[in-house]
C-alpha positions, 0 to 999 in steps of 0.5 A: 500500500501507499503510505506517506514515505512512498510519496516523500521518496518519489518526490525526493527523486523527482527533485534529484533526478532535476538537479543530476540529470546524468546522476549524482556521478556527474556534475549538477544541473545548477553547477554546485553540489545538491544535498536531496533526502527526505526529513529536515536538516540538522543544524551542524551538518546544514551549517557546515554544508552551506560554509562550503557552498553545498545546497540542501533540499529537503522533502517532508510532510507539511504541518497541515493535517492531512485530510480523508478525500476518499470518495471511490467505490471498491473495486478492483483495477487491473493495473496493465504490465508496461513494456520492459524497456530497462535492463540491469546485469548483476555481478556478484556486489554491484549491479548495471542498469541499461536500456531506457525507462517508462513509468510503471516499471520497479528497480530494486536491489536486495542487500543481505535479505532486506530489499530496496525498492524504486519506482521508476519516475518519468524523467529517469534514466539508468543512471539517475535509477542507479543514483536513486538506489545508491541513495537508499542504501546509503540512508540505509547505513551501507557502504556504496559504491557508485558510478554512472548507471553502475550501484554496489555494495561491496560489504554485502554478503548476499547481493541481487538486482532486478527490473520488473514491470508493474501488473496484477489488481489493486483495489483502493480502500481509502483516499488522503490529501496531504501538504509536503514541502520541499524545501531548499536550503541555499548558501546564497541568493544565486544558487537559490535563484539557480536551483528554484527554477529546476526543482519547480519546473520538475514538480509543476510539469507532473499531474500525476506520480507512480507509487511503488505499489502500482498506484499514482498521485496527483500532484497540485502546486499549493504554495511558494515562499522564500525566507532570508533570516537575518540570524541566518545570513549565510542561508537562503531558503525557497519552500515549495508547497505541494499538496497530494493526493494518493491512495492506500491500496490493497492488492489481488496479486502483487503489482509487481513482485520484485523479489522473492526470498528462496532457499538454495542448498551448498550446491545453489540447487532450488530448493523451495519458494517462500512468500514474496517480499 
């Protein structure tokens, strides 16, 4: 089901996606390096970043309460399978993405039996699928490696990728409206003017957004605000206001089951399969 978290993560990577078009790998569409992740900055590692001319931009719900719009019957809506057009080759603790992307389609890895979903936005690539990755699992407290459209871990004991295409039956049981602000945390004003336009144009030019368990959001601008605190001189922020709607679903059959947990004897010989994850 959709919850609050998956709506924060697609938008965190809309956002980065914008601001590294090539991925986090290469250089910045703004020129300075971009901070992206859900939550609020803490204070020391803000202020040290801004010091070094490091932008932040941050993704979390708004203050205001988030509001019951359900209003659709239950039923359940067959979710179409999309043409698998990505690829990833996997070697023992990284994995490659290739090919070229479309919305419905699920990117994952799994690290040592816990998995790590993405959903595939409209505006990625293999690489920024691969950079959206490697940002989880870092979140996640991992030690990764990576490069172009090419993610590893190389502490992991048991590493594996895969590229699945969305499909099944979802039934939607109840429906929120919810404000989330992204916000952007800048040294000066030319970066804030810089990257304001990036991350707006991205988030504003998108009606609807995929959710890693098959549904979609709608997305609708609500407000934007700028702030230059004068005890804050070296910080200049610009809020985005966003307010989605989304989904909780269950599902018939799982969208898309990007990973199940095996069991494998000394040899790898199959040797059973247990519920999906």
């Amino acid at each position: 089901m959709a919850d609050q978290s998956d709506v924060e993560t697609a938008l965190a990577a809309i956002v980065a996606n914008a601001l590294y078009p090539n991925g986090t790998a290469a250089e910045s569409a703004i020129g300075r390096i971009c901070r992206v992740y859900r939550g609020y900055p803490t204070a020391p590692a803000l202020d040290a970043d801004l010091a070094a001319g490091v932008m932040h931009v941050s993704v979390a719900v708004g203050q205001a309460p988030a509001r019951n719009v359900t209003r659709y019957p239950r039923k359940w809506i067959t979710v179409a399978p999309v043409l698998t057009v990505l690829s990833v080759a996997v070697s023992p603790q990284s994995a490659t993405f290739s090919g070229a992307c479309a919305v419905g389609q699920l990117a994952g890895v799994i690290v040592n039996g816990t998995a790590y979903p993405y959903a595939v936005q409209a505006n990625d690539n293999p690489a920024t699928v691969a950079s959206n990755l490697a940002a989880m699992l870092r979140t996640a407290g991992w030690l990764v490696e990576y490069a172009g459209s090419t993610v590893g871990v190389p502490g992991a004991e048991q590493f594996t990728a895969r590229v699945v295409s969305g499909a099944g039956a979802l039934q939607e049981i109840k429906r929120q409206a919810q404000e989330f602000k992204i916000s952007m945390w800048c040294p000066d004003p030319a970066t804030r003017d810089a990257a304001a336009p990036v991350v707006d144009e991205a988030l504003a030019g998108l009606n609807f957004i995929p959710l890693a368990d098959g549904s979609y959001a709608r997305l609708i601008f609500a407000n934007s605000d700028a702030q230059d605190g004068a005890a804050d001189a070296v910080l200049y922020r610009r809020d985005l206001t966003y307010n989605v709607e989304y989904p909780t679903t269950i599902s018939q059959v799982i969208p898309a089951m990007l990973f199940g947990i095996a069991s494998y004897t000394a040899n790898a010989n199959f040797v059973e399969t247990l519920p999906a994850t």
